[in-house]
C-alpha positions as CSV (number, residue, x, y, z in Angstrom):
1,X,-39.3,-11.2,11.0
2,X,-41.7,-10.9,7.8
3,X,-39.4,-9.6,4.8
4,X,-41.0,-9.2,1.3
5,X,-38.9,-9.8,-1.7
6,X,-39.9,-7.5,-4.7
7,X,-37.4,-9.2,-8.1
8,X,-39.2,-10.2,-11.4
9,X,-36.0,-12.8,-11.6
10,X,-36.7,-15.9,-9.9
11,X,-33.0,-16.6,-9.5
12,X,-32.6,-13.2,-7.5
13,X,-35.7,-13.8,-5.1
14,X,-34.4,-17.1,-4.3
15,X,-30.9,-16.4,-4.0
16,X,-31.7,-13.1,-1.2
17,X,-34.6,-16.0,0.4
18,X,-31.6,-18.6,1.0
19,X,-29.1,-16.1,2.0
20,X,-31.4,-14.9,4.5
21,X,-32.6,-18.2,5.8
22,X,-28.6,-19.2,6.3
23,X,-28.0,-16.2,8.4
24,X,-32.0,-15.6,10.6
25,X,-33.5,-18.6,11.4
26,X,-36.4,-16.2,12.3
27,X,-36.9,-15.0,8.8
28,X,-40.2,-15.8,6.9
29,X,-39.8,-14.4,3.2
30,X,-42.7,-14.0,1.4
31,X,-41.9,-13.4,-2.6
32,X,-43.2,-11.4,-5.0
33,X,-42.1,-11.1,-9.1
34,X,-43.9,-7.8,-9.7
35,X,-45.4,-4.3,-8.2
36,X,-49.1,-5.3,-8.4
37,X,-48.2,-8.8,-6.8
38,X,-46.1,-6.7,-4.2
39,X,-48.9,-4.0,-3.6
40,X,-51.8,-6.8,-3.6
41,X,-49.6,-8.5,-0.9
42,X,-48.9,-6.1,1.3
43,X,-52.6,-5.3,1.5
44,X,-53.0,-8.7,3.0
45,X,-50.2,-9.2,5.9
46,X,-47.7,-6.8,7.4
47,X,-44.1,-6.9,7.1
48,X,-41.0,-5.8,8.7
49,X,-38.6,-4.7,5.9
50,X,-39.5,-5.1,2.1
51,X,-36.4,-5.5,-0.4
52,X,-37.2,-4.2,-3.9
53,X,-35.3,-4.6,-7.0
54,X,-35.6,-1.1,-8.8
55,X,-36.5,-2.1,-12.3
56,X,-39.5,-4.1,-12.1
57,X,-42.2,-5.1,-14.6
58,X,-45.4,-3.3,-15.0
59,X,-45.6,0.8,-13.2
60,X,-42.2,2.5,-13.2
61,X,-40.3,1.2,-10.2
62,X,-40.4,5.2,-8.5
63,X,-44.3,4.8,-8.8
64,X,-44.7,1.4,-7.0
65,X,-42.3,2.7,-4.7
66,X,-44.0,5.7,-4.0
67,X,-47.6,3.6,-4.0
68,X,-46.0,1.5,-1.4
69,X,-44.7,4.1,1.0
70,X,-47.9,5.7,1.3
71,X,-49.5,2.2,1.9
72,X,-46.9,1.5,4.4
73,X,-45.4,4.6,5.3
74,X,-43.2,2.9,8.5
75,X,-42.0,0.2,6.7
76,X,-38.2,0.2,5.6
77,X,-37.6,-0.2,2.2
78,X,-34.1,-1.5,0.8
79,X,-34.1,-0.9,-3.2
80,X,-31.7,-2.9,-4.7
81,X,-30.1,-2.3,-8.2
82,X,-26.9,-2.9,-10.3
83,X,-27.5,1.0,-12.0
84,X,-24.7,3.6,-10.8
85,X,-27.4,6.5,-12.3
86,X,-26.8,9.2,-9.2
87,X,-30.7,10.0,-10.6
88,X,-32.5,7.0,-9.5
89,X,-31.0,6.7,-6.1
90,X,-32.0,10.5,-5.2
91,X,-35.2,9.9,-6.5
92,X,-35.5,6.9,-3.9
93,X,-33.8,8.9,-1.4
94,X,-36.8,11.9,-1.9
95,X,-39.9,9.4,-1.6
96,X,-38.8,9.9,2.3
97,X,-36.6,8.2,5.1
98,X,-37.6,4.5,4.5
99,X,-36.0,3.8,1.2
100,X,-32.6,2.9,1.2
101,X,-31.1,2.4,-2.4
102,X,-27.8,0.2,-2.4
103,X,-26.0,-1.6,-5.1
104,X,-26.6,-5.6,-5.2
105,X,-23.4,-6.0,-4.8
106,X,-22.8,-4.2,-1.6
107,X,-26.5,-6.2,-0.1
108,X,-23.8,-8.2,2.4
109,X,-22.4,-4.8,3.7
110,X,-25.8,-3.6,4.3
111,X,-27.8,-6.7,5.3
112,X,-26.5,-7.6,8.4
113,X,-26.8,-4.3,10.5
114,X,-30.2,-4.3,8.9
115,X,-31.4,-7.1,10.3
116,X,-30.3,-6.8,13.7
């Protein structure tokens, strides 16, 4: 399984790569720390699932999510984020079916059915 990682922290992108390696030994992760690396990658491989922090550096995270849906419009999208705003997650819920908005810290509750 291809998963991209979409964090501008390091620490985050690395801490999701390891916990995903301990738990699918199948699992490539291929990292990126901002929307243009993200949209620049995508352009060059396919993925199965992409795992976006919501506030990223450069275009407003609900534009690069938005840019990538309609680049990849089958591939699932989990948006990470600590916010509680009720705002952000319907937008993320409107760009269509693929984007799933969770809380980082409910990623264990999600990621396992996920990956099945």
């Amino acid at each position: 399984m291809q998963v991209l990682i979409v964090d501008d922290h390091q620490l985050i992108r690395a801490a999701l790569r390891d916990l995903l390696n301990k738990h699918y030994s199948t699992i490539e992760c291929v990292e990126a720390s901002s929307g243009e690396i993200a949209l620049n990658t995508i352009n060059q491989r396919d993925f199965d699932v992409a795992i976006v922090d919501l506030f990223i550096p450069g275009e407003t995270a609900f534009v690069f999510l938005r840019k990538l849906c309609e680049l990849r419009p089958n591939l699932p999208v989990v948006v990470l984020s600590a916010t509680d705003n009720q705002q952000h997650m319907q937008q993320c819920i409107d760009l269509g079916p693929r984007p799933l908005s969770i809380k980082a810290r409910q990623w264990k509750k999600w990621s396992m059915p996920l990956m099945q």
